[in-house]
C-alpha positions in Angstrom: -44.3 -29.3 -2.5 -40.4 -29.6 -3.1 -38.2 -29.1 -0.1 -35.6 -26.9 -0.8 -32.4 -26.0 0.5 -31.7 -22.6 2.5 -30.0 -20.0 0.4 -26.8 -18.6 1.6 -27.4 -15.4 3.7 -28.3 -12.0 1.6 -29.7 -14.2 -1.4 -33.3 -14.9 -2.3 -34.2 -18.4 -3.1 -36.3 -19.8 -6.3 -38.9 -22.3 -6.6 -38.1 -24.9 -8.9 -40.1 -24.5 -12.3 -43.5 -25.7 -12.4 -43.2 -28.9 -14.5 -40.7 -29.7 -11.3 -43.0 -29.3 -8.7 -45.5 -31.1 -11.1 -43.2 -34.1 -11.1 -42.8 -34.3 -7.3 -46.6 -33.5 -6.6 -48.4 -35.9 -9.2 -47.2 -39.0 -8.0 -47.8 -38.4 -4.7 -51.6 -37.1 -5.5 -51.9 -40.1 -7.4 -50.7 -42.5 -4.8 -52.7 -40.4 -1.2 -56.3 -39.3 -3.1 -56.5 -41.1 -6.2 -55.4 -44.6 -5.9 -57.0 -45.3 -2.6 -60.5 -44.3 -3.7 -59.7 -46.6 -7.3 -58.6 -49.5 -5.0 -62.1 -48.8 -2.7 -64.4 -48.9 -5.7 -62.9 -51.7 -7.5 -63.6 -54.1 -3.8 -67.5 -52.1 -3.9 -68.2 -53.4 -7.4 -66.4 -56.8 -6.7 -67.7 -57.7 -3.3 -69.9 -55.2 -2.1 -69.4 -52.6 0.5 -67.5 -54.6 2.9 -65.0 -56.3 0.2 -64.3 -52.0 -0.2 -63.6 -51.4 3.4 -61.6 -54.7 3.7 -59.6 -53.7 -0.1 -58.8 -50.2 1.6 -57.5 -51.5 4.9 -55.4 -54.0 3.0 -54.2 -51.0 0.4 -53.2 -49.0 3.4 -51.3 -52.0 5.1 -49.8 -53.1 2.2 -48.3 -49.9 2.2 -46.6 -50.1 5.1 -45.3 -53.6 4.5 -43.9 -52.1 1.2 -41.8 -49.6 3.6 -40.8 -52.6 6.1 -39.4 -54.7 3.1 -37.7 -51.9 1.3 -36.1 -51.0 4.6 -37.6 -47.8 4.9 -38.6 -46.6 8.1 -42.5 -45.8 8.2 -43.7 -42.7 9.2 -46.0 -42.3 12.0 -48.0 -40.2 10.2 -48.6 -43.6 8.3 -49.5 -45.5 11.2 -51.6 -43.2 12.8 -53.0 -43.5 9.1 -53.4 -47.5 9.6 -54.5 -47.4 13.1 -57.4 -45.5 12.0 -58.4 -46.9 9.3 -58.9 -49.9 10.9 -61.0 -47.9 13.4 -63.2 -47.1 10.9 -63.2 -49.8 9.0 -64.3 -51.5 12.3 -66.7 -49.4 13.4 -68.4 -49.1 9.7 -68.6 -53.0 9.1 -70.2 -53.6 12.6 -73.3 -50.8 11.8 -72.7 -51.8 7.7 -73.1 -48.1 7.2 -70.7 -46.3 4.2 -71.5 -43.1 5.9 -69.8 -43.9 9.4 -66.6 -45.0 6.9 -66.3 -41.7 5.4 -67.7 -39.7 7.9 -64.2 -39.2 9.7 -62.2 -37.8 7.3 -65.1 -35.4 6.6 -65.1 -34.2 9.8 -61.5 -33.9 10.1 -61.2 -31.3 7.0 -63.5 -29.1 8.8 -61.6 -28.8 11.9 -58.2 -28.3 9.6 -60.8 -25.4 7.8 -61.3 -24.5 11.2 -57.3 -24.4 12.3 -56.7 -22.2 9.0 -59.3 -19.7 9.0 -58.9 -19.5 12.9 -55.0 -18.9 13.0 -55.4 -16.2 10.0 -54.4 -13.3 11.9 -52.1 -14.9 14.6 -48.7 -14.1 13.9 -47.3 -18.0 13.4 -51.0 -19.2 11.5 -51.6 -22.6 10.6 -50.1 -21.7 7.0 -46.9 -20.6 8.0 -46.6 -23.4 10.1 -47.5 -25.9 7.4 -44.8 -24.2 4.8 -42.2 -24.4 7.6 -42.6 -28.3 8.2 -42.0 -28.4 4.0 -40.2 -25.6 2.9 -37.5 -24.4 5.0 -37.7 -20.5 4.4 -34.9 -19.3 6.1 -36.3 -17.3 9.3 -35.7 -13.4 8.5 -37.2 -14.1 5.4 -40.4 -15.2 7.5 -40.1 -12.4 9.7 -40.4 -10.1 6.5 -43.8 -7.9 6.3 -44.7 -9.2 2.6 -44.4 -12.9 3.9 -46.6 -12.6 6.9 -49.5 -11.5 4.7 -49.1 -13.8 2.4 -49.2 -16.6 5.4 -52.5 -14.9 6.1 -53.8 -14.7 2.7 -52.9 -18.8 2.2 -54.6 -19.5 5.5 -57.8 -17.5 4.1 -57.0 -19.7 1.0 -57.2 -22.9 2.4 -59.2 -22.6 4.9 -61.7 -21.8 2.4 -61.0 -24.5 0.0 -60.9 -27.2 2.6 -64.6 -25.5 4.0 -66.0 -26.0 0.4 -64.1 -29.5 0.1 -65.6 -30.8 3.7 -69.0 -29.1 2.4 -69.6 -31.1 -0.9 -68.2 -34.5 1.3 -70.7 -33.8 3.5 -73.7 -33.0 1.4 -72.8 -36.2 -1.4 -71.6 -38.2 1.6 -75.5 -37.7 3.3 -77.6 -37.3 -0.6 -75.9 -39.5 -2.8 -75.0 -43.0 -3.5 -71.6 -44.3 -2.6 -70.3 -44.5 -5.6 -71.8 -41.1 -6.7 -69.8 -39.5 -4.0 -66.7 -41.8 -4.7 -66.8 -40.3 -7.8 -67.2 -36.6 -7.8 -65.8 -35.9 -4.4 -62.4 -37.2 -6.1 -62.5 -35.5 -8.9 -64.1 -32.2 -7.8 -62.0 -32.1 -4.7 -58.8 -32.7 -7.2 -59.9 -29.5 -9.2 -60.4 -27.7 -6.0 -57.4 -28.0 -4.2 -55.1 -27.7 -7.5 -56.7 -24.5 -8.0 -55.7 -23.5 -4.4 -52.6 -25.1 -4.6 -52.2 -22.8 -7.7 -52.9 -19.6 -6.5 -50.3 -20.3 -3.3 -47.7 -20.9 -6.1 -48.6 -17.8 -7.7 -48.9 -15.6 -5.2 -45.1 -17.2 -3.6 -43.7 -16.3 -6.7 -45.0 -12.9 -6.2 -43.7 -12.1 -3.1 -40.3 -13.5 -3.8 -40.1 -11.4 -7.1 -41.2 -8.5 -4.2 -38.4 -9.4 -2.1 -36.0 -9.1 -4.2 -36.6 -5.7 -5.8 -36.1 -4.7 -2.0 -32.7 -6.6 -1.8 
């Protein structure tokens, strides 16, 4: 999602146009879902399961060596990132199990379906707090009625498309070959969260147009 800039006071912000936001969100869906799971397959047909693990750890380092020799600073998000990967990749080559490798991130998108369904009705809910770290809405236009339902309707939103996401993982992780679930989960989990991604732009636009014929 774009970050945009806080409107002066008494105005109501836009959202850039949609073939904007496509711009800024392609590449990086590209580069965080996509590429990763191209880079993994390409080691699993080359070398077997372990040349995958060790092509994914070296795609994630190599990541943050790019940032080192550009000078950019490397967010700890990314090595938190790194640091577990390595765990797993650890852990998975010592049992040679592809489950234990995926197994992880499975299990951490049902705790964040947890976090969003759970928060839905709190008044600060997992949404809101999300949008706040990207967007910076400025804070009475938080405060107003329309937006905290639609915080509550995007928790619903994603907490229910990240349930179904950690679902199929789960069931093609524990019923299918690897490459089967490399395969679908990618591209059925794309589908999935554009369409939720979709309806949260939608329904933003909504309550903006909302907010202004109450200006």
């Amino acid at each position: 999602m774009t970050v945009l800039a806080a409107p002066p006071e008494g105005h109501v912000f836009e959202l850039p146009k949609l073939a904007a936001l496509l711009r800024h969100a392609v590449p990086r869906v590209v580069e965080g879902m996509i590429l990763p799971v191209a880079v993994f397959y390409v080691g699993l047909v080359v070398s077997g399961f372990a040349g995958g693990v060790v092509v994914a750890v070296a795609w994630v380092y190599g990541g943050v060596l790019y940032r080192l020799v550009r000078g950019r600073s490397v967010p700890g998000a990314v090595l938190l990132a790194a640091g577990m990967v390595t765990v797993r990749a650890v852990l998975a080559l010592l049992a040679d199990s592809p489950v234990l490798f995926f197994l992880q991130p499975t299990l951490g998108v049902f705790c964040a379906s947890a976090g969003f369904l759970g928060t839905a009705r709190v008044r600060r809910p997992l949404a809101r707090r999300v949008a706040e770290d990207l967007v910076p809405l400025p804070a009475h236009v938080m405060e107003e009625p329309v937006m905290r339902r639609f915080f509550t309707r995007q928790s619903l939103v994603w907490g229910c498309a990240q349930l179904g996401n950690a679902t199929l993982s789960l069931w093609l992780l524990l019923s299918q070959t690897i490459e089967t679930y490399l395969l679908v989960r990618t591209s059925a989990v794309a589908v999935l969260l554009s369409g939720a991604a979709l309806l949260t732009l939608l329904d933003f636009r909504r309550c903006l147009r909302a907010l202004r014929s109450t200006s």
